[in-house]
N, C-alpha and C positions, 0 to 999 in steps of 0.2 A: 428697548422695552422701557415702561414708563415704571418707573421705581414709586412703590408703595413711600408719604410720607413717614419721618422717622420718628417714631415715639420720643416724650423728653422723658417719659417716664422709663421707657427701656433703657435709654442713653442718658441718664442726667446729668453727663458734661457736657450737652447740647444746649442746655440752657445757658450756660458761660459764653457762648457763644458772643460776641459786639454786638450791639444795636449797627442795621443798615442804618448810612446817614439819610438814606433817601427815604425811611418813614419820618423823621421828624419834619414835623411843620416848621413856620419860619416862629411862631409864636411857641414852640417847643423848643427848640433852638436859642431864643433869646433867653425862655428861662434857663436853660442849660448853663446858656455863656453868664447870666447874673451870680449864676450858684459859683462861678470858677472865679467871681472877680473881675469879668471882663468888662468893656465897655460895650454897649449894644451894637456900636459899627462895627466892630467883629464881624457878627451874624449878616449884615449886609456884604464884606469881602465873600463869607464863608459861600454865602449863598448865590452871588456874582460869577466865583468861581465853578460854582456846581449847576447851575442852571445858565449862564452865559457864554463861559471859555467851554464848558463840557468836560472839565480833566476828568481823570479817572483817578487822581491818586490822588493823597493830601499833600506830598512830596513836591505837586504842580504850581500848589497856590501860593507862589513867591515873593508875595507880599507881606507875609504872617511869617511870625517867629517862627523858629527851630519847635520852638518849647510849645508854641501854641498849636503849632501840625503835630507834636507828641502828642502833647494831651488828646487831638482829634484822635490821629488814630491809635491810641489806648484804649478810649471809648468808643468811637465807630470805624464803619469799614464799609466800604464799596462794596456792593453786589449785583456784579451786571449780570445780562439774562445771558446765557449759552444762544449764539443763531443756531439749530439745527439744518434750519431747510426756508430758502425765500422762493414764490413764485411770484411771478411777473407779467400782469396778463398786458394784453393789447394796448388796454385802452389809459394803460400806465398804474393799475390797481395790484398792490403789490401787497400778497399775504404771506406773514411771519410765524413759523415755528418755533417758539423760544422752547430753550429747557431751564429750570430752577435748578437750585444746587443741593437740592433734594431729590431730583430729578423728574418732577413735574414735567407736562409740558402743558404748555400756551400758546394761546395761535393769538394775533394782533393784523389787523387788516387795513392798509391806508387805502384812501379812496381818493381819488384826484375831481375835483368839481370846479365848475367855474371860480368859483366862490375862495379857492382856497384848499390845502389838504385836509381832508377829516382822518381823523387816526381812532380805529373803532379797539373797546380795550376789554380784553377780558377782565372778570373780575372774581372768579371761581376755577379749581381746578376741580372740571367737570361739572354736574347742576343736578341739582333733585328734584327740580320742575314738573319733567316727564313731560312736557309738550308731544303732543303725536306725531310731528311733523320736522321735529329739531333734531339735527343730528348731534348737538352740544349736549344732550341728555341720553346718548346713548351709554354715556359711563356715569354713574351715581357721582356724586361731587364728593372727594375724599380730604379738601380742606378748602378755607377762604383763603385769597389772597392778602397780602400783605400791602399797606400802603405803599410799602417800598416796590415789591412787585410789578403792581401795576403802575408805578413814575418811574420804575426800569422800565418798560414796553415803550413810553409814548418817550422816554429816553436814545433807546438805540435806533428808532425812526428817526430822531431829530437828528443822529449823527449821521446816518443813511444822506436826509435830505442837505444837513451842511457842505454835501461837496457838490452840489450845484445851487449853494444858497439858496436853497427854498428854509421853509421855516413849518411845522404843523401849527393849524389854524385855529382845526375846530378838533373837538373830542367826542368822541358817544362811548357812553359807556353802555354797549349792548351787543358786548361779546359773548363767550363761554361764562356762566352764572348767571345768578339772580342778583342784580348790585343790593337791593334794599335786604338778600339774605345775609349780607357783611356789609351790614351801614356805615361802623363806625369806620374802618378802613377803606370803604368807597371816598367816604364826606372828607377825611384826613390827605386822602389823595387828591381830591378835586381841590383842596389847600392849596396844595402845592404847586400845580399848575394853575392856576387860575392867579398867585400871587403874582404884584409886580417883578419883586426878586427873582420870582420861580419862572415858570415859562411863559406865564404872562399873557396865559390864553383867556379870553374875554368871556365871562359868564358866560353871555346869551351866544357864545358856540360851545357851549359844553353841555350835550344833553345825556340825559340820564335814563333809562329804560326801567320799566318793571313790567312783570306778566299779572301784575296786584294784589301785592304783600298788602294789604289796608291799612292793618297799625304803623308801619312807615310811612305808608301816604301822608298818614295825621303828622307824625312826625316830622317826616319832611315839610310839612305846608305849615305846621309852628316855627320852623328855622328861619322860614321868608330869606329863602335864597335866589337866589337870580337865574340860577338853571335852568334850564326847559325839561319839562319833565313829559315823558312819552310813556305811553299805556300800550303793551299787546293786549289788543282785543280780540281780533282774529272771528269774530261770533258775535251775532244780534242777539241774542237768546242764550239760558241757563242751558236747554238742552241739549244746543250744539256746543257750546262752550266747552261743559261736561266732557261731552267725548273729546275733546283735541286738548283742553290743559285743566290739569286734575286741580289746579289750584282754584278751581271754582267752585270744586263741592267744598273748600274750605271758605274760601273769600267769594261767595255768588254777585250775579250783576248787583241785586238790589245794594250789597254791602258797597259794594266796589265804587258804584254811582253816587252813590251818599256820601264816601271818601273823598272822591273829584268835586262832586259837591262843595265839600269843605274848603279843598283846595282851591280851589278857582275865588271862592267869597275872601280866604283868607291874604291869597298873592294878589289875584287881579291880571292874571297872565292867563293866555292862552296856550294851551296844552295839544299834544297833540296823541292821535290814536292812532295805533298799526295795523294793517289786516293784509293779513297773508291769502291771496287768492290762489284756492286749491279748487283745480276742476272737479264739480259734480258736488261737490263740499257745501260751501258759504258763498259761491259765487253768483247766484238766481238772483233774478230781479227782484223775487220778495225778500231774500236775504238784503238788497241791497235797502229795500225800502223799510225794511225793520229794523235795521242800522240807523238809517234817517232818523226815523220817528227817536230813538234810541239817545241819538246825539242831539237832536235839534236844539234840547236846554243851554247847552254848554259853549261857551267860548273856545272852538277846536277847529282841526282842521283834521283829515283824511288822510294817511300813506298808505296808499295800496301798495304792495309790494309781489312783485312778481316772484314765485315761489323757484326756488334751487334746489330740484328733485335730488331726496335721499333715497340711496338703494332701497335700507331696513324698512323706509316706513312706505315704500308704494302708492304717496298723491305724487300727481300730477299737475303742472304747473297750466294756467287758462291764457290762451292764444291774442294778441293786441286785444283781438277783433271782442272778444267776450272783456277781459279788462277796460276797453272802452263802454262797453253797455255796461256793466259795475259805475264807473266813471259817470257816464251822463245819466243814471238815475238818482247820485248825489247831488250832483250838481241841479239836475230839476228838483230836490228837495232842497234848495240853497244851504247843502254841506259845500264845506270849504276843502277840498281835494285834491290829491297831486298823485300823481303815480311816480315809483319811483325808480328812476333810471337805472337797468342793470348794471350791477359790475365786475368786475372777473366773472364773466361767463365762461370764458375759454380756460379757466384753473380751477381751484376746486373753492368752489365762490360758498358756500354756503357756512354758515359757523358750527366749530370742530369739525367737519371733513376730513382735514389735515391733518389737525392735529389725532383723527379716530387712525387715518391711514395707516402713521405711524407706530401707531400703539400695535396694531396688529400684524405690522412687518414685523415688528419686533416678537412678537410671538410666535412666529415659524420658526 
């Protein structure tokens, strides 16, 4: 059963608790090591050893003093994710059940592409989205994740792929949550990986999802960072929007468009937008042409995504044959489209599935 987060204020020697080494960034890190008197190549072994050799302990990194692994771990401490439950589908798309040590749980999904592996990462335990069609919002969201959290996920994958020396390529963050509803520990996290020190994954594979927080939008698009940043849209219009993600009577198209607006003048990058194909839903040929009209301003491209039927919520996923007629009506409005290839079909492909399974084994 998934254990309620523990209050500091019930427990306030939870707060005494170490700093994880794995939220500090490398630039948190160096001021760290300035405060102790170090020399800043410190933080390059420190970081070498934690994103390179992969140890787990401070005990491992045998190049540093006695005195200088004390002092680490005085001050921090390793927290890797509990594996609960790995599935393994076909087509080599392998979904992760972690547990926290709060006893969370997290699901993390690698997807194998030509391209390289993408490692998709939660960034919420649980989501307060309410999407009508997401099984990741069947449970309220009862905390953000931690930087460290989420560079433990794309952590115990990399240890997974080291024993056939593969390596994770690319990253999305468009797991369980709302990334732009825990910014600062999103933005802290893509630090770390994306440093050369750290794992050294390349900006322009690391994208980022929102369902259209706006004031982040702005946010983010003042940062002029190099990530791709993706939009569920799922809907041409406020009034189909409305009914599938409540976050539109807060943030409406008109808001939401003037945001990407901003964005697009302030980066200069092309963006891209999601839509979830639910039969009888968004999938009509005029749905598809008022999407057009919708996008035509923008520097974007199209993922249609073939939808992974949830029991609770009763849509239904649309046939090739109708996703291709969606498809060639963007494309005769020269939108830029891709549909996007399933994966773990045959496991329980959709996000939170797994991790919802569990919670409710655990409840019998």
């Amino acid at each position: 059963m998934e254990k309620n987060p523990v209050s500091l204020l019930e427990h306030p020697e939870q707060s005494l608790r170490k700093k994880s080494i794995y939220d500090m960034t490398y630039e948190q890190m160096e001021d760290w090591a300035v405060s102790k008197g170090w020399k800043k190549f410190r933080i390059q072994q420190i970081y070498n050893w934690l994103y390179k050799s992969r140890v787990d302990s401070f005990e491992e990194m045998t190049n540093l003093s006695k005195e200088t692994r004390k002092a680490l771990s005085e001050e921090f401490e390793f927290t890797p994710l509990e594996l609960v439950r790995q599935q393994i589908a076909k087509d080599g798309t392998r979904k992760f059940l972690f547990r926290t040590e709060d006893g969370a749980l997290l699901e993390s999904v690698m997807m194998v592409f030509d391209y390289g592996n993408s490692v998709c990462v939660s960034s919420q335990v649980g989501c307060n989205m309410g999407c009508a069609f997401c099984a990741s919002g069947l449970t309220k969201k009862s905390r953000n994740l931690k930087a460290s959290e989420m560079v433990a996920q794309v952590m115990a994958i990399q240890k997974e792929l080291d024993r056939s020396n593969e390596r994770v390529s690319h990253i999305v963050v468009m797991g369980t949550g709302e990334p732009f509803d825990n910014y600062e520990n999103v933005m802290n996290f893509l630090k770390t990986v994306n440093h050369d020190r750290g794992l050294a994954i390349g900006s322009r594979h690391i994208t980022i999802s929102t369902c259209g927080v706006v004031p982040k939008i702005y946010e983010f698009a003042d940062g002029h960072y190099q990530y791709n940043l993706a939009v569920s849209l799922h809907a041409p219009n406020n009034r189909l929007r409305d009914s599938l993600m409540p976050i539109n009577k807060a943030y409406p198209l008109e808001e939401l468009m003037k945001a990407i607006d901003y964005y697009t003048k302030e980066n200069n990058r092309r963006l891209t937008f999601e839509y979830i194909l639910l039969n009888g839903v968004n999938n009509s040929v005029e749905d598809a042409k008022e999407l057009a009209r919708l996008l035509r301003p923008y520097n974007c491209y199209v993922n249609l995504i073939p939808y992974n039927s949830v029991d609770e919520h009763g849509f239904r996923p649309v046939n090739r044959e109708e996703a291709m007629k969606f498809y060639d009506v963007l494309k005769k409005e020269k939108i830029a489209v891709t549909i996007r290839k399933e994966h773990g079909s045959d496991i329980d492909a959709a996000c939170g599935q797994l991790r919802i399974k569990e919670i409710r084994k655990g409840r019998k």
